[in-house]
N, C-alpha and C positions, 0 to 999 in steps of 0.2 A: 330593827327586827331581831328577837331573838334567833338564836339557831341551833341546833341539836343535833351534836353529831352521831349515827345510828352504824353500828359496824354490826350488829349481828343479821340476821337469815329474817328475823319476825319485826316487820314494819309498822310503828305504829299507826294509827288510819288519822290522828293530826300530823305528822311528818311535816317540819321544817325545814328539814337537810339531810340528804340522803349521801351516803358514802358511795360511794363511788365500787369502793370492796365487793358491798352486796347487789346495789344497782346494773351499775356496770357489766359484772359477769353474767346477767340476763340478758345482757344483750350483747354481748362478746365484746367487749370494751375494754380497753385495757385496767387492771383493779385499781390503779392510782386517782384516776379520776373522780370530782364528786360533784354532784349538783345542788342548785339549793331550788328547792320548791317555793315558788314564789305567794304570798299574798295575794298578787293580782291573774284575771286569768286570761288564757289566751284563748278561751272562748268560754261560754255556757256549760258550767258542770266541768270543766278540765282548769287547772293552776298551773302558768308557766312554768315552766323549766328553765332553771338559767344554769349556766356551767361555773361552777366556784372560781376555777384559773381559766383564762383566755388560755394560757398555754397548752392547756389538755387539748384543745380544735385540732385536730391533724389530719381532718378531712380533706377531699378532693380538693383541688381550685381549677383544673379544666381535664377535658374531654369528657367518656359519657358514663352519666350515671345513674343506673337502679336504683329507685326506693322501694323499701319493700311496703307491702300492698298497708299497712298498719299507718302509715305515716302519708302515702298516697294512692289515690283510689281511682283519681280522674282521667286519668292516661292511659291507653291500653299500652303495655307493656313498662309504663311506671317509669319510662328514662328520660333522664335531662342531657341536653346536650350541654354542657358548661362555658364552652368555648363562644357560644349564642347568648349575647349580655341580657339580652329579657327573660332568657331561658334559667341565667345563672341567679337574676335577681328574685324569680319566681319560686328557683327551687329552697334557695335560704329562707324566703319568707315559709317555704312549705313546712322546712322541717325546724326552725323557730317557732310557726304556729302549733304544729302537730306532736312535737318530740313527749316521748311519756314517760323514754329510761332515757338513763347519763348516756349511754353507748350512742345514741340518735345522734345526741350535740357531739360528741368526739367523735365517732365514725363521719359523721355528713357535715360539718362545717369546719372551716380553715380558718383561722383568726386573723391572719391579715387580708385573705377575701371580706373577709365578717366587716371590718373598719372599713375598708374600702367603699364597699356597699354601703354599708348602716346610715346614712343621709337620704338612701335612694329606696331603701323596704317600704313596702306599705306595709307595717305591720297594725293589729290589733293595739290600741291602748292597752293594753294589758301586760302585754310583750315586750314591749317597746318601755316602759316603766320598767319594770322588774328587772329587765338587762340591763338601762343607765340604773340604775340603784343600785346594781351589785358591781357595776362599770363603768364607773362615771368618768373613762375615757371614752366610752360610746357618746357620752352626751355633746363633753366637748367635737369629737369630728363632726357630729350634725350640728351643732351649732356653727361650726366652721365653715359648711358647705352653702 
């Protein structure tokens, strides 16, 4: 898959990699970050999100957390309790399904929570492709499990 790295303000509407610089600061993420918009989707009308470096994840990995209403809608008051393993495996799938800026995957996921998990997501075919293709250490731990 080609890739296209974009560092200005004006995104083009094919986007296959988005900087982190411009992304990122829309969502208050730190600017190093960058994602790559994936080919495949993680739902109807929306293209994965995947995170360029696993190292960028430096999200939660327990106790409770807010998402905000963009990413989840189904819970009144939007929080996960982390420390609750269905609760933890729910929220990763949510904001792996949902994320739409780089800040979503850096702000909310932890990359050694991420591996831990990733045998155990239900995720979309969609998701779940375009994270082992940019991670193909994702692939081997589910294969492993």
């Amino acid at each position: 898959m080609e890739l296209r790295r974009v560092s200005t303000g004006r995104l083009p509407a094919t986007l296959e990699h988005v900087s982190g610089k411009t992304a990122a600061l829309q969502a208050g993420a730190a600017p190093s970050s960058e994602v790559v918009v994936s080919r495949y989707l993680s739902r109807p009308g929306r293209r994965a999100l995947v995170a360029a470096d696993l190292a960028d994840l430096h999200g939660p990995a327990s106790g409770v957390v807010e998402l905000p209403l963009r990413l989840f809608w189904s819970l009144p008051g939007h929080q996960f309790d982390l420390d609750d393993p269905d609760m933890l495996r729910w929220y990763y799938q949510t904001v792996l399904r949902e994320a739409s800026r780089a800040g979503d995957l850096t702000a909310y996921l932890d990359a050694a929570t991420l591996f831990r998990l990733w045998p155990d997501l239900d995720l979309p075919k969609g998701v779940r492709r375009a994270w082992e293709e940019q991670h193909p250490a994702l692939r081997v731990s589910a294969a492993a499990a």
